[in-house]
C-alpha positions as CSV (number, residue, x, y, z in Angstrom):
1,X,-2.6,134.5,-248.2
2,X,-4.0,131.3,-248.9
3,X,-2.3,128.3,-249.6
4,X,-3.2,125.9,-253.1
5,X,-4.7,122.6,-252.2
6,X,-1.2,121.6,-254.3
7,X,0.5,123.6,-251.8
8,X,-1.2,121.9,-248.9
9,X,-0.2,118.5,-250.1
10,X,2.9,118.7,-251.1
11,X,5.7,116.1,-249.0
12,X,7.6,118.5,-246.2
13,X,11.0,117.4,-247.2
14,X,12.4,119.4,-244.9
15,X,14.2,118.4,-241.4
16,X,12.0,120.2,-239.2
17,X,10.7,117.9,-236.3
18,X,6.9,118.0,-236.3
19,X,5.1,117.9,-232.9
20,X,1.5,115.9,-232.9
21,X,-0.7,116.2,-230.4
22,X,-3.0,113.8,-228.9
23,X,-4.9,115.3,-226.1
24,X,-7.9,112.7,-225.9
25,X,-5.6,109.8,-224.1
26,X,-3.3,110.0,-221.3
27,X,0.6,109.5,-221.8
28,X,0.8,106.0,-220.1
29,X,-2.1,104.6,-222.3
30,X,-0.5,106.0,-225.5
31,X,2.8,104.4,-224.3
32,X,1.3,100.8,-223.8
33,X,-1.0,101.2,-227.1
34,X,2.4,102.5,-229.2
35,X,4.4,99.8,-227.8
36,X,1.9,97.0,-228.5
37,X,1.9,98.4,-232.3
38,X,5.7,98.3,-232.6
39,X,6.2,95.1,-230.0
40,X,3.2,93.0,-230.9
41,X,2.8,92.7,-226.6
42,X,0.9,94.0,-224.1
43,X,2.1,95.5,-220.7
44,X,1.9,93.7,-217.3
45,X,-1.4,92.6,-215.5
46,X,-0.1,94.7,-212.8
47,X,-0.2,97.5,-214.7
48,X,-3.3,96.5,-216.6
49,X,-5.6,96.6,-213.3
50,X,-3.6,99.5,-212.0
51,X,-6.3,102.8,-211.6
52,X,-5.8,106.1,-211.3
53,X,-8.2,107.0,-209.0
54,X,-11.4,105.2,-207.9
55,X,-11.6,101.3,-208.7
56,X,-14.1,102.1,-211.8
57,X,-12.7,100.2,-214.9
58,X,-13.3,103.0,-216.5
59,X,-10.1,104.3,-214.8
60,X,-8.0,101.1,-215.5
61,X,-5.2,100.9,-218.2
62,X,-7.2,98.0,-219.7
63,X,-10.3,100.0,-219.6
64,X,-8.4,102.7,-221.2
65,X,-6.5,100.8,-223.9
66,X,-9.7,99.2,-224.6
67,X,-11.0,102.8,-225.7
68,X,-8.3,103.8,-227.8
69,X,-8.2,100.4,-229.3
70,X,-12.2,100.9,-230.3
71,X,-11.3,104.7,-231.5
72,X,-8.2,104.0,-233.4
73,X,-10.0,100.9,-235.4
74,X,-6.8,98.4,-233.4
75,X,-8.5,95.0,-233.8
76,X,-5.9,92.8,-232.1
77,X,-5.4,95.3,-229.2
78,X,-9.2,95.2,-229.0
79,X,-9.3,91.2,-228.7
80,X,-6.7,91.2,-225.8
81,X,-8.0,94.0,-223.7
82,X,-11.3,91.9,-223.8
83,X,-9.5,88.6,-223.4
84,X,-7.9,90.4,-219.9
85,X,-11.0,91.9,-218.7
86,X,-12.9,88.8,-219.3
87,X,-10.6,87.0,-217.0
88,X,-10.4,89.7,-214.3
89,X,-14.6,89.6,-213.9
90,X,-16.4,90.0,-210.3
91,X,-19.4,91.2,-209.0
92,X,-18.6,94.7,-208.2
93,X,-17.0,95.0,-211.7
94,X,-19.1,92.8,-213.8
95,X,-22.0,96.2,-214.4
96,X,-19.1,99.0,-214.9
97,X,-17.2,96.3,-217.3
98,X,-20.6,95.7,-219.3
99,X,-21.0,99.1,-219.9
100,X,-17.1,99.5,-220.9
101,X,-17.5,96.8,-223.3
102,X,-21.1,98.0,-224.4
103,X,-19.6,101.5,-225.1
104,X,-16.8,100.5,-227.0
105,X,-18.4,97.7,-229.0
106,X,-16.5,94.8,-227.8
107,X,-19.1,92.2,-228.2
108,X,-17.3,89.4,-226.2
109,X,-16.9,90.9,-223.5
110,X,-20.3,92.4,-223.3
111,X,-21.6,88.7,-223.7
112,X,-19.5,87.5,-220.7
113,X,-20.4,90.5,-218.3
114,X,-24.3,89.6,-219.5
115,X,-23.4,85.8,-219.0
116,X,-22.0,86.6,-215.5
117,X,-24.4,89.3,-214.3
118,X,-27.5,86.9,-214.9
119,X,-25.7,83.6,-213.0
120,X,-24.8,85.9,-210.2
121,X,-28.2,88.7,-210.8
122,X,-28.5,88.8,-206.4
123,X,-25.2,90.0,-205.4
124,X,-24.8,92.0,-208.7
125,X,-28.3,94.1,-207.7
126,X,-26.5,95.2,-204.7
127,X,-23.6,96.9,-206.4
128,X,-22.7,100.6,-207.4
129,X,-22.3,99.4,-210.4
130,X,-25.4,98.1,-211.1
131,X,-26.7,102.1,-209.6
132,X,-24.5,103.2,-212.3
133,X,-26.0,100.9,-214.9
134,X,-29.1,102.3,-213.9
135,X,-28.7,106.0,-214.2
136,X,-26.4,105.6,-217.0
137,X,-27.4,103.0,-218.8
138,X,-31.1,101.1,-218.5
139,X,-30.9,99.5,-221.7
140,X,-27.9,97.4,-220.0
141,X,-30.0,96.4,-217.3
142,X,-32.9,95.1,-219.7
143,X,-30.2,92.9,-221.5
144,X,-29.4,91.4,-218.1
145,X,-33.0,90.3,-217.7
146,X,-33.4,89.0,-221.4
147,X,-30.3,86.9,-220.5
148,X,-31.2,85.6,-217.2
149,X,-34.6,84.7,-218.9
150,X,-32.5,82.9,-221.9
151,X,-30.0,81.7,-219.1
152,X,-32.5,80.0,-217.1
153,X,-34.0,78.0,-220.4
154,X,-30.2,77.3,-221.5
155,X,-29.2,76.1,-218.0
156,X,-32.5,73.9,-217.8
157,X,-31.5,71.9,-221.1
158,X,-27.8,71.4,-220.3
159,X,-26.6,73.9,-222.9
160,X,-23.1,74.6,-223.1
161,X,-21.6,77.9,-224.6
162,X,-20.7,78.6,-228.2
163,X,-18.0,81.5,-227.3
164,X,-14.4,80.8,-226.8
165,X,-14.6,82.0,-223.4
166,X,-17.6,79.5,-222.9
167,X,-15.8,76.8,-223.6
168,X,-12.8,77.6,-222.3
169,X,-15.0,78.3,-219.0
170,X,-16.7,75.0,-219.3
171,X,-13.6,73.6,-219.4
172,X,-13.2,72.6,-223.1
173,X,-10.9,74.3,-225.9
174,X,-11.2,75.8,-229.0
175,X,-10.1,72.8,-230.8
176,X,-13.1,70.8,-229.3
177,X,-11.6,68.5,-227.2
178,X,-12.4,68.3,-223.3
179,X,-9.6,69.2,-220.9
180,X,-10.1,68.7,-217.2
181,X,-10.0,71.4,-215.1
182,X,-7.1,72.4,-212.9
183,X,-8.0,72.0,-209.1
């Protein structure tokens, strides 16, 4: 028989514990993403930069929780999974990072990883990841160019960065006042 769509909607009021799966996201990523819903917090950096097989950030908790936060529409856990993997930036991450944060629309993070791929464009070249950008991803590798082409008129004119990380980078803050940097 067929249920009624009255049938279908009605409120289960009984007792019976209902099982849902998630089958698109490992336990230990839907563990840190539940507990930053209920606990406002984020786990460790350790655990953050922990892999679970090769070093592609991909494979990373942060990469990971970075997905889910794009798929499940988590805007907070979205801004701090970019605020870590902004900070944790090199030049054999910087291509695999872009096309994390490319993929999963976080916008700056994708700036940074452009940002950083065009000031450091000769060691980046020589990196799997930049391979990887260029099997996977060519549009990526355009971007890089247009920004070491805007980079190299910005740089020229003494332009400092607009973005929070820019500033905070350039050794500013938010609230527009200049802050030495630590040495």
């Amino acid at each position: 028989e067929h249920e009624s769509d009255e049938e279908k909607n009605e409120v289960d009021t009984s007792n019976e514990i209902k099982e849902i799966v998630i089958d698109d996201m490992e336990p230990k990523v839907f563990q840190a993403g539940f507990l930053f819903m209920y606990r406002d917090n984020l786990v460790g950096d350790d655990e953050l930069s922990a892999s679970s097989s090769d070093c592609s950030i991909f494979d990373t908790l942060a990469g990971k929780l970075l997905a889910a936060a794009d798929r499940y529409e988590l805007p907070r856990l979205r801004l701090l999974c970019e605020s870590y993997l902004c900070k944790h930036i090199s030049v054999n991450s910087v291509a695999t990072t872009l096309a994390l944060a490319d993929r999963h629309h976080a916008m700056e993070l994708k700036s940074v990883c452009l940002k950083f791929a065009a000031e450091n464009l000769s060691a980046v070249i020589r990196t799997d990841g930049f391979d990887y950008l260029k099997d996977n991803c060519p549009a990526l590798q355009s971007e890089i160019l247009r920004t070491v082409a805007g980079c190299e008129e910005e740089c020229s004119s003494g332009g400092k960065s607009q973005s929070v990380w820019g500033q905070l980078s350039d050794g500013g803050d938010t609230s527009g006042r200049r802050v030495r940097p630590r040495v």
